[in-house]
C-alpha positions as CSV (number, residue, x, y, z in Angstrom):
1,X,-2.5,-4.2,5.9
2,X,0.4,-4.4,3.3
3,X,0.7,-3.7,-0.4
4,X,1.4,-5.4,-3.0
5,X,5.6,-4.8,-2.8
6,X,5.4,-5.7,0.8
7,X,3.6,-9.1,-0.2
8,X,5.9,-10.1,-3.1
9,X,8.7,-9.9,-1.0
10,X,7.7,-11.6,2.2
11,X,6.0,-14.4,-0.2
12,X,9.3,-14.8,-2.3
13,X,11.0,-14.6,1.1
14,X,9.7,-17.8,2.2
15,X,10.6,-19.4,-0.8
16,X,7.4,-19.8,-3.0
17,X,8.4,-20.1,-6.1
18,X,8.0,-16.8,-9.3
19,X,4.6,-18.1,-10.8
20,X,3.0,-18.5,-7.7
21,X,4.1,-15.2,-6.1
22,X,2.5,-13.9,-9.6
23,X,-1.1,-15.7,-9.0
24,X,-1.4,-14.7,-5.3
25,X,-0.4,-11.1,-6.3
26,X,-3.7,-11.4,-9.1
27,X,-5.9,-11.3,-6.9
28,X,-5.0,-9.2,-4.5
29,X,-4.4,-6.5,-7.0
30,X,-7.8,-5.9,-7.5
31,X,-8.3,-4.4,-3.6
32,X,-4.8,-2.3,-3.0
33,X,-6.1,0.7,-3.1
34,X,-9.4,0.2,-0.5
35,X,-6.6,-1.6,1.7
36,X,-4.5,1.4,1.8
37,X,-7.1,3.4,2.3
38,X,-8.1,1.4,5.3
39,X,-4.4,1.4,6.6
40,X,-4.6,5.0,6.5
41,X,-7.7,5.8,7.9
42,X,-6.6,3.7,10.9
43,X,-2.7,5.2,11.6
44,X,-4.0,9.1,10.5
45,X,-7.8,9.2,10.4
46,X,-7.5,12.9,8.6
47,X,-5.5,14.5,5.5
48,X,-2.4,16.0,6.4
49,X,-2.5,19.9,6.8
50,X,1.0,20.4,5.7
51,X,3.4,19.3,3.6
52,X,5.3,17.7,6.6
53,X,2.9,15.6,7.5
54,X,1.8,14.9,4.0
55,X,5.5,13.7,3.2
56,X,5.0,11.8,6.7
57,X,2.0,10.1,5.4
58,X,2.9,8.8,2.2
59,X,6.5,7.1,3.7
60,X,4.4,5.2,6.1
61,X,2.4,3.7,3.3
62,X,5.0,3.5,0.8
63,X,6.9,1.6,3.9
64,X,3.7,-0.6,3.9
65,X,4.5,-1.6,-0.3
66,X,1.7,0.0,-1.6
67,X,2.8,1.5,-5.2
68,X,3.0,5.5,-5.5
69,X,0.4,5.5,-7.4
70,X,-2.0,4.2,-4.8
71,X,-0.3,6.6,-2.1
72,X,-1.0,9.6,-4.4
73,X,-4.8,8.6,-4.8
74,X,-5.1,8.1,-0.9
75,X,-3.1,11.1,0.0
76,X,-5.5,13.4,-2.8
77,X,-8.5,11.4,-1.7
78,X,-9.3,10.9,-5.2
79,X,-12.5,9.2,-6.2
């Protein structure tokens, strides 16, 4: 449900320490773009028709920590 921004900060936020931030961050990295993709499909279900929405779109994920890049490829539907 969140990216990896969101997760580096709620993990340093409880106090875990730089490297292991880092190693739980490995291997999530691997799946950020099929969990925004999922997020998405969930809160919208279909591509924005306008720029509004579009705009509308990408805050929620970016609000969810998932990189721009990954909110550019799940906003084009690349693939």
């Amino acid at each position: 449900r969140l990216g990896l921004g969101r997760i580096r900060q709620e993990l340093a936020g409880k106090g875990l320490d730089a490297q292991a931030v880092s190693e739980a961050l490995a291997g999530l990295k691997a799946s950020e773009l099929q969990r925004a993709r999922e997020v998405w499909q969930r809160k919208f279900g279909e591509a924005a028709t306008d720029p509004k929405e579009r705009a509308r779109q990408g805050r929620f994920l970016l609000a969810r920590g998932f990189s721009g890049e990954v909110v550019r490829r799940v906003l084009a539907l690349d693939d």
